[in-house]
C-alpha positions in Angstrom: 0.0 0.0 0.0 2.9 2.3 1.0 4.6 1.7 -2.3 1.7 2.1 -4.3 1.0 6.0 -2.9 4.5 6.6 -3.3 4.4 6.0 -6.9 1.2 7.5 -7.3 3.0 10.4 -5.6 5.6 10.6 -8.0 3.9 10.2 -11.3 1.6 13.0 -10.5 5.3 15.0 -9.4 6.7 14.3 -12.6 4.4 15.9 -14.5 4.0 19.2 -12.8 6.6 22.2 -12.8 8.6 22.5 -9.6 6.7 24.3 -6.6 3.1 23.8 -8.7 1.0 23.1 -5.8 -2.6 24.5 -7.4 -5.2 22.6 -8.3 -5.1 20.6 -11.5 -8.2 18.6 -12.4 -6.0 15.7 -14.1 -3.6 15.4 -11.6 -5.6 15.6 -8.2 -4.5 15.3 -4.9 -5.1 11.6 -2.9 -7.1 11.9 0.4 -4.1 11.4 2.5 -0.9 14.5 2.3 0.9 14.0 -0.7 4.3 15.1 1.2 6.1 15.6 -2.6 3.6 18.4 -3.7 2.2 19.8 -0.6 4.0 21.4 2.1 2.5 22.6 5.8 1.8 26.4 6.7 2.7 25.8 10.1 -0.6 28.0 11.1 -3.0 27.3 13.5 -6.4 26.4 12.2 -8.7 28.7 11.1 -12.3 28.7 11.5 -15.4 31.1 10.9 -18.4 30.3 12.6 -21.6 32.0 12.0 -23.2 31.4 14.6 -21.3 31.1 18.3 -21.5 28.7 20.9 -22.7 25.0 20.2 -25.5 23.6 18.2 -29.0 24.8 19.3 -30.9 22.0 22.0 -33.1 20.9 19.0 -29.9 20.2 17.0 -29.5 16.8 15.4 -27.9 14.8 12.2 -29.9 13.0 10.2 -29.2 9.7 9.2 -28.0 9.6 5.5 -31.2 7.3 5.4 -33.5 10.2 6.0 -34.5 12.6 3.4 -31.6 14.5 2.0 -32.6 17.7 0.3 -29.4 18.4 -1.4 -25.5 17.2 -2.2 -22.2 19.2 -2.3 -19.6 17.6 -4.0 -16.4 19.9 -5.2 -15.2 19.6 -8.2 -11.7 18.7 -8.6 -10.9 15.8 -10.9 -12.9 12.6 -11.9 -15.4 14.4 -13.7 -16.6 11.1 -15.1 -17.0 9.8 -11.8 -18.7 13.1 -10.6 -21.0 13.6 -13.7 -22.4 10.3 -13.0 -23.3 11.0 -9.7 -24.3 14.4 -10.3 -26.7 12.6 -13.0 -28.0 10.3 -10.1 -28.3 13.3 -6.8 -30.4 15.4 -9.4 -32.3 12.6 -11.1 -33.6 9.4 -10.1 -33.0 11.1 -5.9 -34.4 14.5 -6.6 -32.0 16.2 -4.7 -30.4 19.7 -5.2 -26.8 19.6 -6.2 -24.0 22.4 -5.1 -21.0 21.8 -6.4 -18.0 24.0 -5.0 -16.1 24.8 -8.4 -18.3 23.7 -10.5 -18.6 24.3 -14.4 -21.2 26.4 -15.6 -23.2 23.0 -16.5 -23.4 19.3 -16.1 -24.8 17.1 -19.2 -27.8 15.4 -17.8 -28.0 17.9 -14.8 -31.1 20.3 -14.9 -30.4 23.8 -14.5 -33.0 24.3 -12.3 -31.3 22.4 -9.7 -27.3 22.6 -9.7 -25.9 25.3 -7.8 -22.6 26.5 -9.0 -20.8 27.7 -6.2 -17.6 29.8 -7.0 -15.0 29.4 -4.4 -11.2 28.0 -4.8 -10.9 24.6 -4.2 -8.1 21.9 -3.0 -9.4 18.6 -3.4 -12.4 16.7 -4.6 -13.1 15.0 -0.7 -15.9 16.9 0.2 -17.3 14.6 2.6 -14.4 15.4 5.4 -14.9 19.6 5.8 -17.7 19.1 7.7 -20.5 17.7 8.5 -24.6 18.7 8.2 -27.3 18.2 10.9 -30.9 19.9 11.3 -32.5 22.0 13.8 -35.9 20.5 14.1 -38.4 22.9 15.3 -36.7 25.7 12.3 -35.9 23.0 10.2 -32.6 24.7 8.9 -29.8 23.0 8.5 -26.5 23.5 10.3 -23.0 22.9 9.6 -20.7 21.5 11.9 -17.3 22.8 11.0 -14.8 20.6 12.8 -11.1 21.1 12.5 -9.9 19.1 8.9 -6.8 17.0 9.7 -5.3 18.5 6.6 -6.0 22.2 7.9 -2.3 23.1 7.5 -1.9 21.7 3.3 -5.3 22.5 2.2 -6.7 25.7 3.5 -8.9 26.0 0.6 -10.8 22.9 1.5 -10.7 24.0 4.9 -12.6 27.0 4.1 -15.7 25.2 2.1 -18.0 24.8 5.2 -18.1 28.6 5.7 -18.4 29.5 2.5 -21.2 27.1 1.7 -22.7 28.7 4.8 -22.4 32.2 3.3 -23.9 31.1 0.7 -26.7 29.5 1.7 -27.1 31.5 4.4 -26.9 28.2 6.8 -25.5 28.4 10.4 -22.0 27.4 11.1 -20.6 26.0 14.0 -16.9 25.6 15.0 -16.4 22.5 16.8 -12.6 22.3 18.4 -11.7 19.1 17.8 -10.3 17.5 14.5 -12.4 15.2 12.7 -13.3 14.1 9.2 -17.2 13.7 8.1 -15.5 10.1 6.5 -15.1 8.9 10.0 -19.2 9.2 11.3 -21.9 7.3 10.4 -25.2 8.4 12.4 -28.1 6.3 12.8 -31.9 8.5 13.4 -31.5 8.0 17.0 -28.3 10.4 17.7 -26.1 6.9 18.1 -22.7 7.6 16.2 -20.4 5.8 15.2 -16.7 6.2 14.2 -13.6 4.4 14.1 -10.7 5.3 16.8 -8.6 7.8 14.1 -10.1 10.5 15.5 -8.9 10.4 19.2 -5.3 9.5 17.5 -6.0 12.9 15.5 -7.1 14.8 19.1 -4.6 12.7 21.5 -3.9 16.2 23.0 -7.0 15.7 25.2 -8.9 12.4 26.9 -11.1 10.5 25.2 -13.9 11.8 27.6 -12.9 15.4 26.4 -13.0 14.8 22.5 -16.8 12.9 23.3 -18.0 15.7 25.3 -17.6 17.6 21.6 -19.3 15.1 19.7 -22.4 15.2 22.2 -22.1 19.1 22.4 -22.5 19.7 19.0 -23.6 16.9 17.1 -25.9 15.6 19.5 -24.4 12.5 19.5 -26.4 10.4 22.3 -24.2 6.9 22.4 -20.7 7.0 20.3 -19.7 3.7 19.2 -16.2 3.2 18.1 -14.2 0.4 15.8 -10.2 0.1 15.0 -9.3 0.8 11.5 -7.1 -1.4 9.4 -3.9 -0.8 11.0 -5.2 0.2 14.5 -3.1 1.7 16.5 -0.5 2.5 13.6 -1.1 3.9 10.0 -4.4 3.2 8.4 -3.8 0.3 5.8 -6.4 1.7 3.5 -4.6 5.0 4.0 -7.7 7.3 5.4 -8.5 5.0 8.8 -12.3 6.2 8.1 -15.6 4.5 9.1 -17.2 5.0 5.9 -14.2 2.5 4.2 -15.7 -0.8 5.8 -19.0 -0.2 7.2 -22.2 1.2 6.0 -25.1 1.9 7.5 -28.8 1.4 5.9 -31.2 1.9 8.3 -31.1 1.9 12.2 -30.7 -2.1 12.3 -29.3 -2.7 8.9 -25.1 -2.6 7.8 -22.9 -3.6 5.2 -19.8 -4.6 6.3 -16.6 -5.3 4.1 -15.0 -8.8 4.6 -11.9 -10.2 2.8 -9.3 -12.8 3.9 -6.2 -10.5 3.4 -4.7 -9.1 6.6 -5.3 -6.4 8.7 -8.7 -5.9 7.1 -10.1 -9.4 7.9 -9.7 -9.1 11.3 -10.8 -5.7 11.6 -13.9 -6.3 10.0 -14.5 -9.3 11.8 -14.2 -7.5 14.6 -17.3 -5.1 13.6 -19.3 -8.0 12.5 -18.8 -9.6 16.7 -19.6 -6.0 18.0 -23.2 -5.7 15.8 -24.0 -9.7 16.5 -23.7 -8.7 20.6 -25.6 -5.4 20.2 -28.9 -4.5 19.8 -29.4 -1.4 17.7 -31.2 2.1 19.1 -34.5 1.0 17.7 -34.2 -2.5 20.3 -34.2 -4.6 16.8 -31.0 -7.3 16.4 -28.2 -6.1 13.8 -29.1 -7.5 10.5 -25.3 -7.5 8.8 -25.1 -8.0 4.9 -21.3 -8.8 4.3 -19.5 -7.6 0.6 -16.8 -8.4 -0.6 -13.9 -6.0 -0.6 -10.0 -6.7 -1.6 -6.5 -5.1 -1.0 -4.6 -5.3 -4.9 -2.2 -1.9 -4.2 -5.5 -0.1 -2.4 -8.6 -0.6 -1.0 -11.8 -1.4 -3.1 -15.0 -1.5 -1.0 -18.3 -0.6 -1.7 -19.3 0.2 1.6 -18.0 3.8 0.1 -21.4 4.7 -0.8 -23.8 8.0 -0.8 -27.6 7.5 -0.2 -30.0 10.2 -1.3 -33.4 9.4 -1.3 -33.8 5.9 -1.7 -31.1 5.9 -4.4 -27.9 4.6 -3.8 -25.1 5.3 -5.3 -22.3 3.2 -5.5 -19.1 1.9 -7.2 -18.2 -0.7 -9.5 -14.9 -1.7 -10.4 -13.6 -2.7 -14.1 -13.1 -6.3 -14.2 -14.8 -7.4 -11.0 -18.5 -7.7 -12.6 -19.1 -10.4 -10.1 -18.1 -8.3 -7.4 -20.3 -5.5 -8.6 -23.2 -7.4 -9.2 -23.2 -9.0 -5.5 -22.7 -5.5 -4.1 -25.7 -4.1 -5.8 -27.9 -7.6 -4.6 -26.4 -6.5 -0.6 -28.0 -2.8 -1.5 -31.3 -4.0 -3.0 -31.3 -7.2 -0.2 -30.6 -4.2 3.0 -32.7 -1.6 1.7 -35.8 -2.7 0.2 -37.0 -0.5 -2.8 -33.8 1.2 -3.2 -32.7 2.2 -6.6 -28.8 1.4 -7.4 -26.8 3.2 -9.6 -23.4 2.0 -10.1 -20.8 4.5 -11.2 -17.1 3.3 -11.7 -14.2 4.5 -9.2 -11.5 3.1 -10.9 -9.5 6.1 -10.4 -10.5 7.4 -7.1 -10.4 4.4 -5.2 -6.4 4.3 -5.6 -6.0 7.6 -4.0 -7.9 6.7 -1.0 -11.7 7.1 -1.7 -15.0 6.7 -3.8 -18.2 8.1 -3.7 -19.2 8.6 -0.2 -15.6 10.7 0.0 -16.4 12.8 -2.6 -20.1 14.1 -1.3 -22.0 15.8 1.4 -25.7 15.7 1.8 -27.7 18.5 3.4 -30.5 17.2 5.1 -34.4 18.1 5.1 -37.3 18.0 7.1 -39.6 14.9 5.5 -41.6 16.6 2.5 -39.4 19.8 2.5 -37.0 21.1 -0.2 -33.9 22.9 0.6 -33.3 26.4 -1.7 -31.1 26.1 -4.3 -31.2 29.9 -5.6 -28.6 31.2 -7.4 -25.2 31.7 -5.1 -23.6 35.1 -4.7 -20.0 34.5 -6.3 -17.1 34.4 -3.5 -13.3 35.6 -4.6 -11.8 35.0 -1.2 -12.2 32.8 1.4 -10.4 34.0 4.1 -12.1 33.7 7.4 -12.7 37.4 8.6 -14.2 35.7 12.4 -11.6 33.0 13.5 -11.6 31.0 16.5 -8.6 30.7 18.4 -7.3 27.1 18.4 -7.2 24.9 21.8 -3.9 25.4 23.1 -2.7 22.4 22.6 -3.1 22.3 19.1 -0.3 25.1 18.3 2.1 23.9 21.2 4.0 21.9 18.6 4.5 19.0 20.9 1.2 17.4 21.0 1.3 14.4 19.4 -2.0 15.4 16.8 0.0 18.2 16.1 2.9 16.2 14.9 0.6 14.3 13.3 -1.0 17.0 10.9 2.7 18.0 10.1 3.8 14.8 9.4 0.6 14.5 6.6 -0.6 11.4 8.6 
């Protein structure tokens, strides 16, 4: 695995001019630090919340089971991949669609609901800047912007949550901790669920101390955790996120990624033991569809998936027809009355992620429609309100500190 991102490091070097670091749609960035092209600040993060304080009482997030009123993807590189699943968002799911960098148009997108948002971009992984909950009794949605672990390489991505919330005019929250939206999966009872990365990523403060944020302003109820491939060491599928082995369906249903190659068939096997020996938040047993996933240079799973409205959308992989056909029976088998639409990831899934990576959804009240009017156009996006950092996040010996710098 190590190897492989090295090379895929270097090949995307050799064909850029020395100290080209900008965005370039045909040589994008992987989801992990590509140490060759991208170099640290130093600064301390940077946020620009809206709205102070924590999430209002009524604050929750939405299951990505529950009705999703729109999808923000960003548009650097695959633009197969994202076409197709632009296609998908707007048609068969009836979602809105806001892409961050967007072309004017998308072939097969209506006009009438894509939202070009023009703001400078870093990387196509939408899904980590932040995640989106509701307030019930306005029914507005909310972001969450938590510290991104890349904060120091990729300030541009850092700075998509509050621009979409200028935008949109949507509330945004600073949460002090570092976490990627990759790494939680929520059921519709407030239980989340995450794999361990992100106390490595906060190991400046307890465990106790990094919950207390997730309850504070997620409104996280019960957090659940899982090792990664790897755990405690370097991710083996190079991101250490939830969303590369598990998926959830609805409060009692998961797809889990199994294979017999080392450390991903333990790991998994150790998520199937934890959902045989719970019960989930709605008191029903764990019903666990297993897919298979496989280690060839990278990870290919196709628990990497987005679901918008009953449609899900998820990968297939070129010469693995099989595979993609069995993955599509787990969806229709877990989800009854679902809609598949399978759009290859080839490309993405060697630099660390697929389709869940590369989308956010925006959640909705049941029978409401988020507004999708045209966006003012942004030139900068430098925070003008930022929050001063913990302490120990700009001590330089905290061990997430070192972290970040060392593009872990």
């Amino acid at each position: 695995m190590n190897n492989l991102r090295k090379l895929f490091s270097l090949l995307l070097l050799s064909s850029l001019p020395s100290g080209a670091f900008a965005l370039d749609l045909n040589k994008p960035l992987p989801n992990w630090v590509d140490q060759s092209r991208e170099k640290a600040d130093g600064k301390p993060p940077v946020m620009a919340p809206t709205m102070r304080g924590t999430t209002p009482a009524d604050f929750r997030m939405p299951a990505e089971y529950e009705p999703i009123g729109a999808v923000v993807m960003g548009w650097a590189a695959y633009t197969p991949m994202l076409t197709a699943i632009a296609k998908a968002v707007t048609g068969p799911a009836k979602a809105q669609l806001w892409v961050v960098a967007g072309p004017a148009s998308i072939p097969g997108v209506p006009a009438a609901s894509y939202t070009r948002i023009n703001a400078p971009l870093n990387t196509v992984w939408t899904r980590d800047y932040g995640p989106v909950g509701l307030s019930a009794g306005t029914g507005r949605p909310g972001i969450v912007d938590s510290i991104y672990r890349h904060y120091q390489y990729r300030r541009d991505d850092d700075a998509v949550p509050g621009v979409i919330g200028k935008t949109k005019g949507i509330g945004v929250y600073a949460m002090p901790i570092i976490m990627d939206g990759g790494n939680l999966l929520m059921d519709s009872k407030g239980t989340l669920f995450m794999t361990k990365r992100t106390y490595i990523w906060n190991s400046n403060m307890s465990e106790e101390a990094v919950n207390t944020h997730l309850k504070n302003y997620l409104k996280a109820k019960n957090i659940v955790t899982f090792d990664y491939a790897g755990y405690p060491g370097e991710p083996a599928d190079g991101t250490g996120h939830l969303d590369m082995f598990v998926k959830l369906l609805n409060d009692h249903t998961v797809l889990v990624s199994v294979t017999d190659t080392e450390p991903f068939k333990s790991n998994s096997e150790k998520a199937i033991a934890w959902f045989n020996s719970h019960k989930a938040s709605d008191g029903e047993a764990y019903k666990i569809i297993t897919m298979k996933a496989w280690d060839d240079g990278a990870w290919y799973t196709y628990t990497n998936s987005v679901l918008v409205n009953k449609v899900a959308i998820i990968s297939s992989f070129a010469g693995h027809p099989a595979e993609d056909a069995a993955a599509k029976a787990a969806y229709e088998q877990g989800l009854p009355g679902v809609t598949v639409v399978q759009v290859p990831t080839d490309d993405s899934i060697v630099a660390g992620g697929a389709i869940h990576c590369v989308t956010q959804t925006i959640p909705v009240l049941p029978g409401k429609s988020v507004d999708a009017t045209a966006a003012p156009e942004f030139q900068s996006t430098v925070a003008t309100v930022p929050m001063t950092p913990l302490p120990p996040l700009t001590n330089g010996g905290s061990a997430a500190l070192d972290q970040l710098l060392g593009g872990k």
